[in-house]
N, C-alpha and C positions, 0 to 999 in steps of 0.2 A: 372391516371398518364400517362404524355407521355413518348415517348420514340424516341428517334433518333439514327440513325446511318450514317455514312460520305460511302455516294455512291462515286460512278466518278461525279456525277451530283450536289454534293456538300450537304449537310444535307438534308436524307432522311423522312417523316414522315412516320414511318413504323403500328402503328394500335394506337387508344386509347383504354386502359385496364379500366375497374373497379378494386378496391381495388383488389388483388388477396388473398383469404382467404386458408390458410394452415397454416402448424404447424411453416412455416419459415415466419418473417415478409416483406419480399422484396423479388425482381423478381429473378428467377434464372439467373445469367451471361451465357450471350451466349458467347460460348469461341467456333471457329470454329475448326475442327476435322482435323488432317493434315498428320494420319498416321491411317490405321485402321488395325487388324488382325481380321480374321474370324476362329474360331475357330472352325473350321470342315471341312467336303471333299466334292468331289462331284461336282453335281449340283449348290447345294445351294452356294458352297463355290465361283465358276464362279459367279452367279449370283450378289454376292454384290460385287466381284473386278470391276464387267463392270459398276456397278451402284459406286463406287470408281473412276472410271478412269475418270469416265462421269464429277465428281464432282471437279475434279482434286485432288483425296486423295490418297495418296500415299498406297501401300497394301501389305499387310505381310501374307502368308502363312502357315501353318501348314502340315506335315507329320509323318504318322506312318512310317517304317523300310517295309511293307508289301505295302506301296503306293509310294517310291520311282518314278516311272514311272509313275502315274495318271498326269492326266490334269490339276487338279485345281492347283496343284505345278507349273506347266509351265506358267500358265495365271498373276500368283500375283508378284511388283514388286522385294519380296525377299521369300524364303522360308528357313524353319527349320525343324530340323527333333525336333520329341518327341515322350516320351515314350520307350527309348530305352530298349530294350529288354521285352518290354511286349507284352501282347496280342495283337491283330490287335485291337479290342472295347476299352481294355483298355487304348491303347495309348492315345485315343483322349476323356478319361474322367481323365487324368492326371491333376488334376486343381493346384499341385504347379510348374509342369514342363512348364505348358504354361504360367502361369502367371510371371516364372522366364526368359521364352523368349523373351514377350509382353515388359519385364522392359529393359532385357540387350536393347532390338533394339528399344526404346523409342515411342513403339506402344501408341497411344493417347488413342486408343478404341478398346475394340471386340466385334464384333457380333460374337452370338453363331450358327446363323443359327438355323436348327430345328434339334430333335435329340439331341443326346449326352448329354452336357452338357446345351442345351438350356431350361430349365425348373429346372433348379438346382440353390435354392436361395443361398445354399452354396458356387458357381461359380460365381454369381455376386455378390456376400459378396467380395468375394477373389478379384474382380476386383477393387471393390470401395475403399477396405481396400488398395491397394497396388496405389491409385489416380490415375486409368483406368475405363475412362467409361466402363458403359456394355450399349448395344446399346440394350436396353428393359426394360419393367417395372423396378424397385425398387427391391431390395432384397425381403423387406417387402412383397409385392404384387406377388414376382414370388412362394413366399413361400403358400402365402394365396390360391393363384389360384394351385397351382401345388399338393396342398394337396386336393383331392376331395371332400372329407368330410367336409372339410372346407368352402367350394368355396356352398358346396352345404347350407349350414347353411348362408352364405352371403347373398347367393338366394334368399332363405327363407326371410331372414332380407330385402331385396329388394321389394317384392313381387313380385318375378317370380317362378311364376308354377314350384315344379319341382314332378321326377319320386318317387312316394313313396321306402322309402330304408332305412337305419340305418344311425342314424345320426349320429357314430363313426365307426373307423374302428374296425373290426373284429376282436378278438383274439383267437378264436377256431372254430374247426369244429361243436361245439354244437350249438354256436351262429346262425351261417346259417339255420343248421336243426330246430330253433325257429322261425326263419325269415322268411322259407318256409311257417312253421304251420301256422302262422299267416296272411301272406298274399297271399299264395299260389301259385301254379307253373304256368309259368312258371319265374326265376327267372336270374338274370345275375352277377358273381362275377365280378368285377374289381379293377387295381391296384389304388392304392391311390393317389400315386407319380407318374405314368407314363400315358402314353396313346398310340395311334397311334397302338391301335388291340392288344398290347402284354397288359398279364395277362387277357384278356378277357375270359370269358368260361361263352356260356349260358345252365343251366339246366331244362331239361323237362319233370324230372320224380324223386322222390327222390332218388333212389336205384344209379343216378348218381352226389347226390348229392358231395358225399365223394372224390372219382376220379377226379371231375372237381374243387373243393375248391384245393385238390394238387397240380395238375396241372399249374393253374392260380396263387398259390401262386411262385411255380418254376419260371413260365414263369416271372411273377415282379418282383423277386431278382435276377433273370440272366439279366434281361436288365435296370434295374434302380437301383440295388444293396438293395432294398427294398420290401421285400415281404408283404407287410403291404394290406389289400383288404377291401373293403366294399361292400355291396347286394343290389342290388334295383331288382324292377318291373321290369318283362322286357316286353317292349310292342311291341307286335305283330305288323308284317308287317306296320314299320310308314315309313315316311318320312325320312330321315338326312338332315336336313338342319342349318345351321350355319353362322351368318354374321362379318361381317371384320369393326373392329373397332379401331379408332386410335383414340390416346388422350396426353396430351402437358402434360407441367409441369406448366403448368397456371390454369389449371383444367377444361379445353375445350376437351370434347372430343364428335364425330362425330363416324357416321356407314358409311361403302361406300356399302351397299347393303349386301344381302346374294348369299350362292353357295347352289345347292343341292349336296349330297354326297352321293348319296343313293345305288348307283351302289358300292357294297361293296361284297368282299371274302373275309372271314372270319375274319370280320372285320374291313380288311384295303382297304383303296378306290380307285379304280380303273381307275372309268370315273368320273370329274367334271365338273359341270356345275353353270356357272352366266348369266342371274339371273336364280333362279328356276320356272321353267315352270310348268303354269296353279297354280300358289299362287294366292292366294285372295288377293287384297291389304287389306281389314282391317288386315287379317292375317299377313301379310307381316309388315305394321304399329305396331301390335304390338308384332314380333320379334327383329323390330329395336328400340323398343322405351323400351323394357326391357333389349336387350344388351346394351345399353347408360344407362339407369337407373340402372343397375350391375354393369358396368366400372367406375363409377359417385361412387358409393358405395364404392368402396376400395380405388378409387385414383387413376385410371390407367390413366398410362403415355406409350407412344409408340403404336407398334400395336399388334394387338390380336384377338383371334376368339372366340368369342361364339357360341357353339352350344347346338341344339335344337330336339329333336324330334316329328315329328310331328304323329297325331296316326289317324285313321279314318275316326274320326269324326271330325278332324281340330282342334284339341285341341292341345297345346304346350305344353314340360316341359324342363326345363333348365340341360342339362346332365355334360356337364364343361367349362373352358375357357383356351383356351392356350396361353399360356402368352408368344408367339415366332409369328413367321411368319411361313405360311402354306404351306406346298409343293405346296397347287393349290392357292397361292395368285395369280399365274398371268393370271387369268379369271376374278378377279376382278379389277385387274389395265387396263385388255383391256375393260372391260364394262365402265368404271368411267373417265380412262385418266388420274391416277393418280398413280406416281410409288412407290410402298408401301417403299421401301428398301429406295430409294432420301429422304420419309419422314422421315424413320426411324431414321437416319442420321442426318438430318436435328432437330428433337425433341429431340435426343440424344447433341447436339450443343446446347440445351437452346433455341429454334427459338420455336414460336405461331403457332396452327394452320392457325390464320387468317395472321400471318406475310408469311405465304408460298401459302396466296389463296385460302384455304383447309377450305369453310365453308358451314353447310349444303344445306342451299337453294342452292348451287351451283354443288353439286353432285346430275350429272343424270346417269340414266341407256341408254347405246346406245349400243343397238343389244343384242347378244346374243353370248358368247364361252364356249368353251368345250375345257375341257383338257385329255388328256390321256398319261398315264404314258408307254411307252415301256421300258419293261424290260426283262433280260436272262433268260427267263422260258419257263418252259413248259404248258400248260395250263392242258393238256391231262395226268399230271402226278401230279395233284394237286398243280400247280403253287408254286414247289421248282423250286431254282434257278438250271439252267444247264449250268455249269461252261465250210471284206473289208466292207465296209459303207458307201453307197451312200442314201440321206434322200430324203424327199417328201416337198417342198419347192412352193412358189409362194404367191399370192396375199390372204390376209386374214391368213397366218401361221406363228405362233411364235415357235421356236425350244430352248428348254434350253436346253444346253446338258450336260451331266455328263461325260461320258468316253466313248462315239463312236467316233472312230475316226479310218480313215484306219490303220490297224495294232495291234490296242491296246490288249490289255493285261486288259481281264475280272476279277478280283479281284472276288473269293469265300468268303472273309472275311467281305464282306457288303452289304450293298443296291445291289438290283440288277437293279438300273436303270442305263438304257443306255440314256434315251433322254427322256424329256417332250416337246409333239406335244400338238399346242394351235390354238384351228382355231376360228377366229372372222369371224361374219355374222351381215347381218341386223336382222334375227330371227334365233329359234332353227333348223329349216330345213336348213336354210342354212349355216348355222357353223358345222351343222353335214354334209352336202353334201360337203364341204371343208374338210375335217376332212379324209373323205375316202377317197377319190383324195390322200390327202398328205401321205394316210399311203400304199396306193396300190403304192405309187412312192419310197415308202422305198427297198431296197436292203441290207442284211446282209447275210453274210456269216461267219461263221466258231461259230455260237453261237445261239440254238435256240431261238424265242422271241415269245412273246404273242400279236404280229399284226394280226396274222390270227384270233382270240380269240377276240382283239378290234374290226377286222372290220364285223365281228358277231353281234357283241353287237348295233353297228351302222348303220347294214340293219336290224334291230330287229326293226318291226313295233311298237310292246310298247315303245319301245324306241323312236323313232321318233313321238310318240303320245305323249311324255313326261308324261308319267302315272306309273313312276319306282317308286319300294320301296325299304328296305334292303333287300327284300328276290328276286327279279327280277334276281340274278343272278342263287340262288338256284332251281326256280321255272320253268327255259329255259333251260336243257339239252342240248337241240339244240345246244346253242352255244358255245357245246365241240365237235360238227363234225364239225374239223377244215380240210378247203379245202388243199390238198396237193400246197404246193410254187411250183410254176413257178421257177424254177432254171434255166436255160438255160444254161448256162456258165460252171455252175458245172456237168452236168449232160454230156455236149458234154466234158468235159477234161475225165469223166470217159467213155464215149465208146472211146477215141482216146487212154487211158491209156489202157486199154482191148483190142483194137486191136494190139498195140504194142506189149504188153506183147504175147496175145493167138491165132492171127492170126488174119485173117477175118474170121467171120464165115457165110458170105452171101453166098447160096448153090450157085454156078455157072452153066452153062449151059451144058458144057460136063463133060465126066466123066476124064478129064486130073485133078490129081493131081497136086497142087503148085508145084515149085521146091525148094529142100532144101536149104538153103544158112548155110551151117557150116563154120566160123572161121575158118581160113589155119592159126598154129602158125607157124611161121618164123624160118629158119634155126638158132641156138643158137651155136657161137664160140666152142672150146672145151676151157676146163681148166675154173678156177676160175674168174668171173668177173672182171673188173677195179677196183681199190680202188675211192674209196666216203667218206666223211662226214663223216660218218658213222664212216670208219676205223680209222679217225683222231679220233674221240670222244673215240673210245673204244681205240688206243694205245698212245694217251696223255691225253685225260681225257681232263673233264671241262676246265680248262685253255689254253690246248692247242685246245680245238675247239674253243671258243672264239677268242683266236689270228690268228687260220688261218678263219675263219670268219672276224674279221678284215683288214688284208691281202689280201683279195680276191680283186682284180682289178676290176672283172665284175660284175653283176647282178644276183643277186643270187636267183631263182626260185624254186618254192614249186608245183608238179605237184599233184592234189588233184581229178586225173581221175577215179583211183580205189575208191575211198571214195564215190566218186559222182555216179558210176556205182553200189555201193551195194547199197547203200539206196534209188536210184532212186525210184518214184511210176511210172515210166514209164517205168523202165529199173530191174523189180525184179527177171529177169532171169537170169541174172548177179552174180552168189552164188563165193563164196570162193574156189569153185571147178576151175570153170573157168576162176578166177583171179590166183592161183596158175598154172593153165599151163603158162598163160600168164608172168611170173614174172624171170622166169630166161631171157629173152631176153629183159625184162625191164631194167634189171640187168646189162645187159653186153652194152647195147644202150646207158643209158642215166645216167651213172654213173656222166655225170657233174654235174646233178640238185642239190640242195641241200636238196630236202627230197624228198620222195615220198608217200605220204598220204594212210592211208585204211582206211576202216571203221570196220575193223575186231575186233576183241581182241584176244582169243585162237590163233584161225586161221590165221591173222595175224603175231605173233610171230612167229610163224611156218614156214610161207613165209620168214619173214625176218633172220632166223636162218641158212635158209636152201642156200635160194638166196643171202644175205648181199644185194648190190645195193647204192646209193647215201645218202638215208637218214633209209634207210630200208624200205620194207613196211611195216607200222607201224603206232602207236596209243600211245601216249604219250612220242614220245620221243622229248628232250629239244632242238631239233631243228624246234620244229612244234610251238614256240612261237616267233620264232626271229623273 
């Protein structure tokens, strides 16, 4: 069948198709995309408005009540708040309040991003039912993929290798205790419905059989509202490796290579890398030719990741597919030159692989990158989160950022990434020798991060030998003696803040003591100060400070010297003791001002009881908002 379309250049030939065989009898209409919402935050949520902007589609935004002031609200051409009054997680798994946003503001499509609601077929159910694309597989498929147990039985029907394990999910603690008996430990629970580390618990001994089945079931119905698990093998010290697969609604669908992921705590993954170093290519051949032969199998359309683990001996087994786009896609769009999110979009429109370009023979590997996630933790305190930004930038570095930005405001309620650092090389040595350059050039202040921890991991000779597994982080202690930050900046405001405050303490040469410098206060009129502000508000009240407020010809001044002298970190010598001598000749001086600020509270009222003055010295009174 052909197919045309009217370019500028007058009737296009855009591919010739064979019969397209599916359950529909004709091609899907390409109808182009001209509004999109992203339904989630972040990172991810920036990165498909830039890949929006690029395409010229107009971008809609989403907000929790807890992300008012994030970034991705500021970058999209409109945003909305949702979820009102819920939890910070729960806001953005609200799936009738976004899809009643996406309708009112005539959003064409949402990408779910990764996270949230992006693996939820009941979310893209909701989009299609309400005639809004979902910018990823099919309902059908995200259900298929997103149920493990499932995906893993597809596997099976595929014939790709997978981890020995139960071929339904779990419905007691007995079951596992059978599953151990029979195939023996060591063993690993995981959630059904979710991924990305939560619900994971591996067991290596029976007596922890019980504790970690709880746990892992906990962990799955807190973060995907589904505690449902299934048991496999777990195999010792492999590989993770996983490759990036996109596929049309024609039923073309292509690999653009794999990433290794191996570099993992507890879990969740740390350092990525495209390609994975020292693969075998037969090996390599047939991870891509089983993730296409899996994707072929259910009917994937859009893109997605299969992953793999590899074990020792170089043997494969198929663990799951995610049916979204992957925090470290863009290791693979710098190795291929292909930008995942423009195709996604673009497949999402009804467009061919081959109408976009996008055909095997034609995807190579060029060089080698490495991603690394910076985020607000501590390493040294088992990488919880720990609630000014100048980055490391230059030739060969891609930055995605999420929420650094001078000033910002770190958010406890989620992700704790601040930045994805991406460095292309012609090989593994030198994407990693860019990689350290760019993260030695980082500067943060006011939040600690896991750079010192990354740039560990990337003078780690195994690691530059490229010979990591899952356990490489567990099996380096080393690279928890994190060298102390070069602060310079902070470390000189605290000896200048120390000297101010305690003197110099450098011994000097004779025995002359400093000389004192005490405060002379000022001779103080006799009798009661001038009337002020003050006096209007307390003997007319509300209306009548207003109206002489009004009334005032000049410019009305707010002195904020006491306020600024108690909380000073430079000035904490400065106590309530020595702002009250000071306060009667405040009093009777500058009775013109319209208020005169403290930082006090008790203490404060006291001052201003005793002294009265312009506005009082004072802390909440109704002239400190005019």
């Amino acid at each position: 069948m052909w197919r045309f379309r009217l370019a500028q250049g007058g009737l296009r030939l855009l591919t010739v198709r064979r019969a397209y065989s599916s359950k529909s009898s004709h091609y899907p209409e390409y109808k182009p995309i001209k509004k999109v919402m992203v339904a989630n935050r972040g990172e991810i949520a920036i990165r498909v408005f830039r890949a929006c902007t690029e395409l010229g589609i107009r971008t809609v935004a989403v907000y929790s009540e807890q992300d008012i002031g994030q970034m991705h609200r500021q970058k999209a051409d409109e945003a909305y708040l949702i979820g009102r009054g819920l939890a910070p997680v729960q806001a953005y798994l609200d799936i009738p309040d976004i899809i009643k946003v996406a309708k009112e503001n005539h959003v064409d499509a949402v990408h779910p991003g990764y996270g949230f609601l992006s693996e939820r077929a009941d979310f893209a159910q909701a989009c299609q039912d309400a005639g809004i694309k979902f910018i990823g597989p099919s309902p059908e498929v995200v259900r298929k993929m997103g149920d493990k147990v499932e995906a893993r039985a597809i596997a099976i029907a595929a014939g790709v290798p997978v981890v020995p394990g139960t071929d339904n999910p779990i419905s007691s603690l007995n079951e596992a205790r059978e599953f151990c008996n029979t195939y023996g430990l060591p063993i690993i629970f995981k959630a059904a419905y979710g991924g990305g580390g939560r619900g994971m618990r591996v067991v290596h001994s029976f007596e922890e059989v019980e504790e970690n089945y709880n746990r892992a079931y906990s962990e799955a119905l807190a973060a995907f509202g589904n505690g449902t698990l299934f048991v496999e093998k777990f195999i010792e010290k492999p590989r993770h490796i996983e490759v990036q697969i996109l596929g049309d609604q024609f039923g073309n669908v292509l690999h653009l290579y794999e990433r290794d992921c191996s570099i993992q705590r507890r879990h969740q993954k740390v350092v990525e890398i495209a390609p994975a170093t020292h693969l075998d290519p037969q090996l390599r051949s047939r991870l891509t030719s089983d993730s296409v032969k899996l994707a072929k199998q259910v009917g994937y359309e859009n893109a997605g990741t299969v992953e793999f683990l590899i074990d020792k001996y170089g043997k494969h087994y198929f663990i799951e597919v995610n049916s979204r786009l992957q925090v470290e896609h863009t290791v693979t769009e710098e190795i291929t030159n292909v930008d995942l999110v423009h195709a996604q979009i673009h497949v999402a429109e009804g467009r061919s692989l081959p109408d976009m370009g996008l055909r095997q023979e034609n995807i190579r590997i060029n060089g080698c990158a490495i991603q690394c996630r910076v985020t607000t933790e501590d390493p040294a305190r088992g990488f919880q989160p720990d609630p000014v930004f100048r980055s490391g930038e230059g030739m060969g570095i891609r930055l995605d950022n999420a929420s650094a930005f001078q000033g910002a405001l770190i958010s406890p309620h989620y992700d704790s990434l601040l930045v994805k650092v991406i460095a292309h090389g012609k090989d593994h040595p030198t994407a990693a020798t860019k990689m350290s350059r760019a993260l030695a050039e980082f500067r943060v202040r006011g939040v600690k991060t896991n750079i010192p921890f990354l740039q560990n991991v990337l003078n780690n000779q195994q690691f530059l030998a490229g010979t990591v597994d899952t356990q490489f982080i567990d099996e380096n202690p080393e690279l928890f003696q994190l060298r102390p930050v070069q602060n310079r900046a902070q470390k000189l405001l605290h000896y200048l803040g120390h000297v101010m405050v305690n003197g110099p303490q450098t011994p000097i040469a004779t025995k002359a003591t400093p000389s004192p410098i005490d405060p002379i206060i000022p001779p103080v009129p006799m009798g009661p100060p001038p009337a002020g502000f003050r006096d209007i508000l307390l003997r007319e009240g509300p209306e009548g400070f207003a109206r002489a407020v009004r009334n005032h010809k000049g410019l009305l001044l707010m002195d904020t010297t006491f306020r600024d002298a108690h909380q000073s970190l430079l000035a904490t010598r400065v106590r309530t003791y020595d702002l009250k001598k000071i306060s009667p000749y405040v009093a009777h001086s500058f009775n013109n001002l319209f208020s005169v600020e403290n930082w006090g509270g008790k203490s404060g009222q006291r001052t201003r009881a005793q002294h009265g003055g312009p506005g009082g010295l004072h802390q909440g009174d109704p002239a400190r908002h005019r």
